[in-house]
N, C-alpha and C positions, 0 to 999 in steps of 0.2 A: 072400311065403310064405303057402301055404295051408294052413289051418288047421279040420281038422275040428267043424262045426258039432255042439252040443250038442242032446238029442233036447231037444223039447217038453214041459214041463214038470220039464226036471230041469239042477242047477246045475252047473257043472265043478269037479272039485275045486279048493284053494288052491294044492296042493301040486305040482300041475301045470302052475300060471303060477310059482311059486317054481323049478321044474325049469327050466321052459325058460326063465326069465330068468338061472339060472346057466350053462345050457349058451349063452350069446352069450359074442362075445370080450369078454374083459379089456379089450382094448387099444383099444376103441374104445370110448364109451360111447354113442354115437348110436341103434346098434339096440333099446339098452334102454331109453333113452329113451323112443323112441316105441312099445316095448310097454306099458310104463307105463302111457302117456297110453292109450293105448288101451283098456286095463282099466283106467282108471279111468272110463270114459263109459258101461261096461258095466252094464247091472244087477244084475248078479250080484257085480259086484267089490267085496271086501271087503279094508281097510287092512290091512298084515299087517306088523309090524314088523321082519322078519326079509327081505321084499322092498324095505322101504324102506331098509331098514341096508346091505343087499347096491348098492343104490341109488348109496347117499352112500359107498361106497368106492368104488364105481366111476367116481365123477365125481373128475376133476382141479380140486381147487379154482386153479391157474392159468388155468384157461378157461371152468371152470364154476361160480364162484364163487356167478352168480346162482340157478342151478338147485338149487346148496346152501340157498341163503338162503330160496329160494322153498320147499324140503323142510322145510326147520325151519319155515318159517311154517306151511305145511301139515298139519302134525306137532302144533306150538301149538295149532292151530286142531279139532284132531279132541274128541270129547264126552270121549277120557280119554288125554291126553297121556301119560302117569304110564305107560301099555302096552307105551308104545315107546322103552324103555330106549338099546335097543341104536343107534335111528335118532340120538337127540340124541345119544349121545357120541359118531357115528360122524363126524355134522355140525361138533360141535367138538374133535374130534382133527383132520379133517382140515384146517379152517382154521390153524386153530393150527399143527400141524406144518409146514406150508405159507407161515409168515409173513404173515398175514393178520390183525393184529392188532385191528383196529378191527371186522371181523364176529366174531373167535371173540370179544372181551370183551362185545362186544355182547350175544353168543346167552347168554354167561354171565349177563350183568346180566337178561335177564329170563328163563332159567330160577330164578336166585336172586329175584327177587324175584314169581316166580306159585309160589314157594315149594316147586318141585321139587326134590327130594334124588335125583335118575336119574343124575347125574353119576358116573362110575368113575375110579378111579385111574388110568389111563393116559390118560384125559382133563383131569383135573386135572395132570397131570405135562406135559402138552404146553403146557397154556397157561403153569404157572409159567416152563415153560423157555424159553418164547414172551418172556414181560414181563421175566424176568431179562437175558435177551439184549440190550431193545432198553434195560437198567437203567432200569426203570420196578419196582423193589423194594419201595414202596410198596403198590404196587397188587399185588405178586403176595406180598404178604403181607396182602392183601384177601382175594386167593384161597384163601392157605392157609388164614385162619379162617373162611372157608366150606366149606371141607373137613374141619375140624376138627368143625366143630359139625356137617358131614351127618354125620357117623359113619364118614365112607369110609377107612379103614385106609390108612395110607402105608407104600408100600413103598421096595427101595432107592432108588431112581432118586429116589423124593423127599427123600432125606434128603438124598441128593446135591447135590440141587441148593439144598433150603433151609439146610439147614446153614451152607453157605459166605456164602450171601446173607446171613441173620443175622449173623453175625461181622462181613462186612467194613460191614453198614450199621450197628455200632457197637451192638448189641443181643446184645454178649457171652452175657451169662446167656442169653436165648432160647437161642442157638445150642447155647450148653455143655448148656444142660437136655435140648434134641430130642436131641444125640447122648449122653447119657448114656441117654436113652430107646432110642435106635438098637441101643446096645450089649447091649442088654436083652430086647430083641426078638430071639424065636426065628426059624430061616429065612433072619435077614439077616447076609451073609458081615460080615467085617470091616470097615473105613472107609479106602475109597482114601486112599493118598497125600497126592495132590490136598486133601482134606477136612480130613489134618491137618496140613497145611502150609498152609492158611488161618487154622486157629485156633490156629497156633504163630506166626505171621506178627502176627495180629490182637492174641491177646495179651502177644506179647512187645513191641510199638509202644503199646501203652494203660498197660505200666508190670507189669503183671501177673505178673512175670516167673516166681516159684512157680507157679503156673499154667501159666505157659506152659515152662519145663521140665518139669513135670510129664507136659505132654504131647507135649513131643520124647522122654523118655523111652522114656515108652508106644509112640509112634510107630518107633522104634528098635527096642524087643520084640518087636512083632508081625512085624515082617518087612520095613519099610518100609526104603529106604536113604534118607537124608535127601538134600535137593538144595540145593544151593549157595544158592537163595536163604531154604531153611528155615531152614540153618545159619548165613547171613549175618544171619538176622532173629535171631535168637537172640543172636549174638553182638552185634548192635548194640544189642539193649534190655539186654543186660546190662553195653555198657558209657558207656551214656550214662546208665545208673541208678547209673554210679560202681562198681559190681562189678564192675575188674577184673579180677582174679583167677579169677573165677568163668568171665569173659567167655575172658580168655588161654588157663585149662584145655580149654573147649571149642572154642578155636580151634586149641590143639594137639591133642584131641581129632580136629576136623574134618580137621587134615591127614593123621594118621595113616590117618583113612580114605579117604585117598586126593584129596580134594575140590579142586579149585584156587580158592583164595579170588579175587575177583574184585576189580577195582579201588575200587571204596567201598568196603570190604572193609579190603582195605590200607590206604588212605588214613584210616579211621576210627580203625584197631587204631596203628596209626603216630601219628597226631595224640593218640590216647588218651593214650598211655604216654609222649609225650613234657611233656602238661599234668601228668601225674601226678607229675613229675620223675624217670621210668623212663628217662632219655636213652639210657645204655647196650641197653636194649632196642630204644627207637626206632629208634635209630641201626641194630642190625642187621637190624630190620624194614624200613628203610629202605631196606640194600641187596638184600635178598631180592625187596622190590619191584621194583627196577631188573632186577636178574638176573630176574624173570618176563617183563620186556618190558613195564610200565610204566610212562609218565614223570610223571612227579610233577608235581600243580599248584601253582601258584603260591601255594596255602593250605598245602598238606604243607613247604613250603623253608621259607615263612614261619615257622610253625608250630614247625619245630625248631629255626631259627635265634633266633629268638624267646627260645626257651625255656632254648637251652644261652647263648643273652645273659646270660639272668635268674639262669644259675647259675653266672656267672659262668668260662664254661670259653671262653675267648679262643679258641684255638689251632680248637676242633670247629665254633665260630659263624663264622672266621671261612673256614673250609674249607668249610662249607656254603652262605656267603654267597658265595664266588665262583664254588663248583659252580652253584649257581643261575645267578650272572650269564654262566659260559659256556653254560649250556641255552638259554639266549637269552630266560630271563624276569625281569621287571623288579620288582626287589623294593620292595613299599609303605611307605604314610607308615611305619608299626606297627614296623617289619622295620627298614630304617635308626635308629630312633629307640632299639631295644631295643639294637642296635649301638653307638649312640654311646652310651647312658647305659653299655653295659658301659664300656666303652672309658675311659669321664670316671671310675668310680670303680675300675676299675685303673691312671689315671692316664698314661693310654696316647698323650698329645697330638696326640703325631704323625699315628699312625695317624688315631685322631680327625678330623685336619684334612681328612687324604685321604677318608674314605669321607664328610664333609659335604660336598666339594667334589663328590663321586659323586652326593650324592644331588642336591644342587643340577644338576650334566649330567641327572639323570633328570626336570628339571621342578617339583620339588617345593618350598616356600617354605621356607627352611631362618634365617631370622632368629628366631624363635620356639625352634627346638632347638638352636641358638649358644648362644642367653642361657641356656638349661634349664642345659646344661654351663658354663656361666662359674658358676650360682650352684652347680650340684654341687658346683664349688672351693672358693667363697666359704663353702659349709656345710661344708662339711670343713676349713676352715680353711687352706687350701692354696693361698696367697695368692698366692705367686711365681709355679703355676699358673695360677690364675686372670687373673697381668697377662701373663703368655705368651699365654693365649687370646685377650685383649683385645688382643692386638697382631696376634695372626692376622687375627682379626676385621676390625679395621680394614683391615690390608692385602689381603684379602678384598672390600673394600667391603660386610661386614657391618654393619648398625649393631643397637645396642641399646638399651632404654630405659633413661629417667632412675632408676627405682627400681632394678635392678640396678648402675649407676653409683654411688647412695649406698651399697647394701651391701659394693660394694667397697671404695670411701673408707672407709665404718667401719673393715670388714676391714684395709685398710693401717693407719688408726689404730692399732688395737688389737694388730699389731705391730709396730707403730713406724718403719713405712716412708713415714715421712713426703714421701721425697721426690717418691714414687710417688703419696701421695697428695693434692698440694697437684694438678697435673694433673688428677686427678679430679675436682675440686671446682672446677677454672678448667669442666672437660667439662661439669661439672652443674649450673654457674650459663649457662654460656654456651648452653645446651639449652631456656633457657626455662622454668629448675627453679629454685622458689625456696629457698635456705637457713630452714628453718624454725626457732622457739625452741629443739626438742629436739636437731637436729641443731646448733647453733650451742653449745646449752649440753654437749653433749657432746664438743667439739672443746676448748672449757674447762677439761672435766673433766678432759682427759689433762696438762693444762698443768700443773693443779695437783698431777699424779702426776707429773712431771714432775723427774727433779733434774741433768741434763745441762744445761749453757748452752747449747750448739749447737741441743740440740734445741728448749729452751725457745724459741729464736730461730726455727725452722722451723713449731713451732705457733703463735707469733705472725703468722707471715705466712701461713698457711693462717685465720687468724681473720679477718684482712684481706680475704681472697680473696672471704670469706665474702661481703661486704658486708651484713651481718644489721645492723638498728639497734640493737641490744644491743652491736654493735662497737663503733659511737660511743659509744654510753651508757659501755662498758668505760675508752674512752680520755679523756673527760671526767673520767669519775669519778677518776682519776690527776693530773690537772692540776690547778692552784693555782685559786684563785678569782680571781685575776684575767686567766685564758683562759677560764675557761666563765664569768665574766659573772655570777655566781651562787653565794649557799652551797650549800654539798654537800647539804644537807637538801630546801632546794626544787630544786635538780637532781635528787636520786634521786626526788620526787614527782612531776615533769614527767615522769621517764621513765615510772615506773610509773601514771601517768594514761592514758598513749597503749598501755597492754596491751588486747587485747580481751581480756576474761574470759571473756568468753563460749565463745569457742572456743580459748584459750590459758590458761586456770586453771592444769589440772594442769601444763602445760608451766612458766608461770612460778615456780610453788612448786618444782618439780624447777631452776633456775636461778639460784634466792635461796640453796636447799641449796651448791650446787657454788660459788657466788660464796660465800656466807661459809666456806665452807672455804677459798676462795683468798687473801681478806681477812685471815683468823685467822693464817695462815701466812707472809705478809707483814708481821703484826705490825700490821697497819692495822685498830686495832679502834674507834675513831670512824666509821668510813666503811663498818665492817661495822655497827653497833648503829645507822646509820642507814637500812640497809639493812633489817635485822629491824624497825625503828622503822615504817617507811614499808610492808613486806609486811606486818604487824600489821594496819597503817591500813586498810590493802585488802582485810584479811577473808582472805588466802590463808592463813592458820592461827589463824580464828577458833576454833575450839576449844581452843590452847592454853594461855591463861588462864581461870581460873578462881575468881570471889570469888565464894563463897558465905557472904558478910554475914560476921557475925562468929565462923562456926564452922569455916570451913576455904577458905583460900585455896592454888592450885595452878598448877602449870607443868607441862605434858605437852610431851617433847621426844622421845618416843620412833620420831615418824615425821620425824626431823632427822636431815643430817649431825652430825658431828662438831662442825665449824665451826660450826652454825646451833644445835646445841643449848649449848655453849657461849657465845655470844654472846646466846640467846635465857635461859640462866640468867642472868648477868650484868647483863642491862637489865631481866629480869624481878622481880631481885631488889633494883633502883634502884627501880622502884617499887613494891616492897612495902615498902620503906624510907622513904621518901615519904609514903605513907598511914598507917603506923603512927607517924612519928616527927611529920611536920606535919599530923596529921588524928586522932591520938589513937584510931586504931582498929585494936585488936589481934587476929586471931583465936583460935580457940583451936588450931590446926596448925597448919604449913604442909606442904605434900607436894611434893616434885618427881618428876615420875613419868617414870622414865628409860628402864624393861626393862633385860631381862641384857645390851644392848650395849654401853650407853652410861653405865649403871650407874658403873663405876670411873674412868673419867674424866672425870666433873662430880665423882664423890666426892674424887677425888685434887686437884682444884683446891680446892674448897673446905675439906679436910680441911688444905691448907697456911696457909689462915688461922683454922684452930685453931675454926672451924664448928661449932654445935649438931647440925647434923644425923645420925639415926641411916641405917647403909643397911641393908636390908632385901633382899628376893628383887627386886626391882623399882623400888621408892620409894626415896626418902631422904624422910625426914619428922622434924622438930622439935616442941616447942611453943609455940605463940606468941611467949609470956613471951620464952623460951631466945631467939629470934629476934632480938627486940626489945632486949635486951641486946646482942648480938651487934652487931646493927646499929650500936651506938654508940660500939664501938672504933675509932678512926683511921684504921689498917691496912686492916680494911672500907672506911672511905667512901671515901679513897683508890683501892682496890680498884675499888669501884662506880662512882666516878667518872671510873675509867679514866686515874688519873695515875699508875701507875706498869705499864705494858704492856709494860714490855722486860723484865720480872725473869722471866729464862726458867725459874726453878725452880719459880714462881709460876704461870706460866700456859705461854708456848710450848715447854719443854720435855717439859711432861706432856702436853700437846698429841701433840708430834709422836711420844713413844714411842706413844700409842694411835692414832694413826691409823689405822695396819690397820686396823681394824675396819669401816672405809669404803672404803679404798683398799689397794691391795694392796703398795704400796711404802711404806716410810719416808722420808719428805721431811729434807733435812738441814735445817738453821735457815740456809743461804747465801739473801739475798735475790735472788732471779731481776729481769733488767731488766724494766723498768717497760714495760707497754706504751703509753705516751708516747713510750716512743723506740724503740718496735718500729715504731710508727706513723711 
């Protein structure tokens, strides 16, 4: 193209190559390219930023990325950058828009940092939406505070876009503050949708939930129709924050508007209201779900079956549990477990039996939740139960362990189904289980509540069972001295030498108890006051005497049987007998210190030999003197000496009216066989 030469000495105007570089096509950029260059090699060509700006739109940064870059540098490069406004933002909109991330941040970073403020808002708006896109929010919250401090006024498009980036990158308040600023600002329409369905979203998931109806509200006012996932976010922060109620209102709310809640949705508001013990709710949310054309997961079956377990409604858990197992899913450990413990405390066995066999076909280890339900029994006291289950079990080829085993035994003990429990105790010796002092001295104990022959006879052979050496010691201690080889006195020392104290104390002080109550009641009080004679010796109620010189000497029986505190008076009172009568030392009290239980029956024993002693709330206390006299009537030494033990008015009938106080039956005065010939 030919082109009229300029005369000689005169310059062409600007506006002239501004014309004819607009009148070239659009759609090519080539010819303007090379009029460019052209005029620029001219001497007369002056930069003009309104040919450069027309320039950098008409290059396609897809092909002419370089010729952009090369403008901007050129651009940088002139005596006053700052001129050509329109060229720099034209160079990075068009990158920008264009996804060209790494030249537009580029051209940013050093017009920000040659300290440029040229930058316009819809170049600013292309590159956030550039770095938001590729979620680089960081960075395009770099950008916004360079925008903020050039002065350049945002408009809507940015609010648009940073508003929502704020919120979801957890910079609540930013976000809340710009769109309060938004709403403020004259010019700009209202706040899509979009914008508040992020910060309804945002802060009803951070807990906020005033806040965050505050502005579903709002959102609702202006004109906005909410959308199932704004309504969904709403309804789940209110009800994982435990406001159901609040949550339900807007969820009937939501339907009335028409909304189809979605399946998290369902499954939330379902699972809600069924933890909340709302089952009747659940339950009809449950079929509405169905009727939508949802199938329920294996957490929502759980979940209600679970729950109407826990509330005890048999008939809806177990309608739920077989709904599940025909949908074809497989219910978990959680879900059989909450089944059977319903099951074990409505006493449901049978059933029971079946769905642990269920759960066993489903793979799962079911010996661990057999014994849970055997001891449900055994704590319930539901004993007959409990050897029902133990017989399932077994013919199950369940087994169980040794400590449920003794709880049963006890359990049979303690109602008297002895014959149930000699078996248990053959199970729990034969298991590898040792009979220990407590359990051995509590098979004892029943002997001596004990006032059937028959039975007397069956808990002798479950003591045997026992093989405890407190067994032998039992049946020695019965025999003449000339089968144990030995007086009774260093027989019960040998025994009580072989105690470990160490780890059997309190066990043997709890079996000296329940032995001299058996002794006392047999009438065999030598062999009991050797018994107290020799746990003395061993310090297992070192506390219960007390000589303090000659102003108060004491007998503390208040943590005794019956038996033990009786026979611990009696030899305690041989020797304070003893020291005042052949030692000439009298104190000035004496105390027996009893408590309210034990109070009336040492006082009704000694009150029949006509005793100084006064009773009080607790003590019987004397003094000295009064004692000391005492001591030296007949009747006393007798007494103390333990020659006359059969005078049952004297001693074992006042015995056995107070008993109760320990034991819960009244023992008659018939002597029970010896276990010499139980043995």
């Amino acid at each position: 193209m030919d082109e009229p030469k300029p005369k000689k000495g005169t310059l062409p105007d600007p506006a002239l190559l501004l014309l004819a570089a607009s009148s070239l096509p659009a759609s090519d950029p080539t010819p303007l390219l090379a009029l460019v260059a052209w005029a620029r090699v001219q001497p007369w060509f002056v930069p003009s930023d309104d040919l450069s700006s027309l320039l950098a739109a008409r290059l396609a940064p897809a092909t002419h990325s370089s010729e952009l870059l090369s403008l901007f540098d050129d651009t940088l490069a002139l005596p006053d950058p700052a001129a050509f406004p329109k060229t720099l933002n034209a160079v990075l909109s068009a990158l920008a828009t264009h996804g060209l991330l790494e030249p537009a941040f580029f051209c940013f970073k050093r017009l920000r940092d040659a300290g440029f403020r040229v930058l316009e808002t819809h170049a600013y708006n292309a590159l956030l939406s550039l770095l938001l896109t590729r979620g680089l929010a960081f960075k395009a919250f770099e950008v916004l505070d360079e925008m903020s401090s050039s002065g350049c006024a945002l408009d809507e498009g940015t609010y648009e876009l940073v508003v929502p980036a704020l919120a979801r990158a957890g910079r609540i308040d930013a976000a809340r503050k710009m769109f309060d600023e938004m709403r403020k600002r004259e010019g700009i329409g209202r706040a899509s949708a979009g914008m508040y369905g992020v910060l309804v979203d945002v802060l009803a998931k951070a807990g906020r939930l005033d806040a965050a109806m505050g502005m579903y509200r709002e959102m609702v006012a202006v004109g906005h129709r909410a959308s199932p996932a704004v309504s969904t976010a709403m309804v789940e922060g209110l009800v994982r924050a435990g406001k159901l109620d609040a949550g339900m209102e807007l969820w009937e709310e939501m339907r009335r508007g028409g909304l189809r809640p979605s399946f998290g949705l369902y499954t939330m508001v379902v699972e809600a209201n069924a933890r909340s013990g709302r089952l009747d709710v659940a339950t009809q949310l449950f079929g509405d779900m169905e009727k939508s054309g949802f199938f329920p997961t294996p957490a929502t079956y759980a979940c209600l079956v679970e729950m109407h377990a826990s509330a005890g409604q048999v008939d809806a858990a177990m309608r739920l549990y077989h709904s599940m197992a025909n949908a074809g899913q497989r219910p978990g450990l959680s879900t059989f477990t909450a089944l059977l413990m319903m099951l074990a405390n409505k006493r449901m066995l049978d059933l029971a039996a079946k769905v642990l066999l269920e759960m066993k076909a489903s793979g799962f280890p079911i010996e661990v939740t057999a014994s849970d339900l055997l001891m449900i029994y055994i704590k319930e006291g539901s004993t007959e139960l409990a050897l029902r289950w133990l017989r399932f079990m077994g013919s199950a080829g369940i087994r169980t362990n040794n400590f449920i085993i003794r709880q049963l035994f006890e359990s049979c003990m303690k109602t008297g189904l002895y014959d149930s429990a000699r078996p248990l105790l053959e199970t729990y010796v034969a298991g590898a289980a040792k009979v220990d002092f407590i359990l051995y001295t509590s098979i004892l104990a029943h002997l001596v509540r004990c006032q059937d022959e028959g039975r007397e006879r069956a808990i002798m052979d479950i003591l045997s069972v026992s093989k405890h050496k407190a067994h032998d010691f039992m049946c020695g201690l019965f025999t003449g001295p000339e089968q144990r080889k030995k007086p009774v006195l260093s027989f019960v020392r040998e025994f009580f030498q072989g105690i470990d104290y160490d780890n059997e104390e309190s066990a043997a002080r709890y079996f000296v108890n329940v032995l001299l109550n058996y002794l006392v009641l047999m009438g065999q009080m030598n062999r009991a006051r050797c018994i107290w004679k020799v746990a003395y010796e061993n310090k297992l109620f070192a506390k219960a005497i007390v000589f303090d010189q000659h102003i108060a000497w004491s007998l503390d029986v208040r943590n005794l049987s019956v038996g033990a505190a009786l026979v611990a008076t009696v030899h305690t009172l041989h020797r304070f007998r003893k020291r005042m009568l052949y030692y000439g030392v009298v104190p000035r009290r004496i105390k027996l210190v009893t408590g309210p239980t034990l109070k009336m029956v040492v006082a009704q024993v000694l009150a029949s030999l006509e005793s100084p002693f006064e009773v009080s709330k607790v003590v019987l206390r004397a003094p000295g003197d009064s004692v000391l006299e005492w001591f030296k009537k007949p009747i006393v030494q007798q007494f103390l000496l333990n020659e006359i033990p059969s005078k049952a008015d004297v001693l074992m009938h006042r015995l056995n009216v107070m008993f109760p106080s320990s034991a819960p039956e009244v023992r008659s005065l018939s002597i029970p066989r010896s276990l010499s010939m139980s043995r």
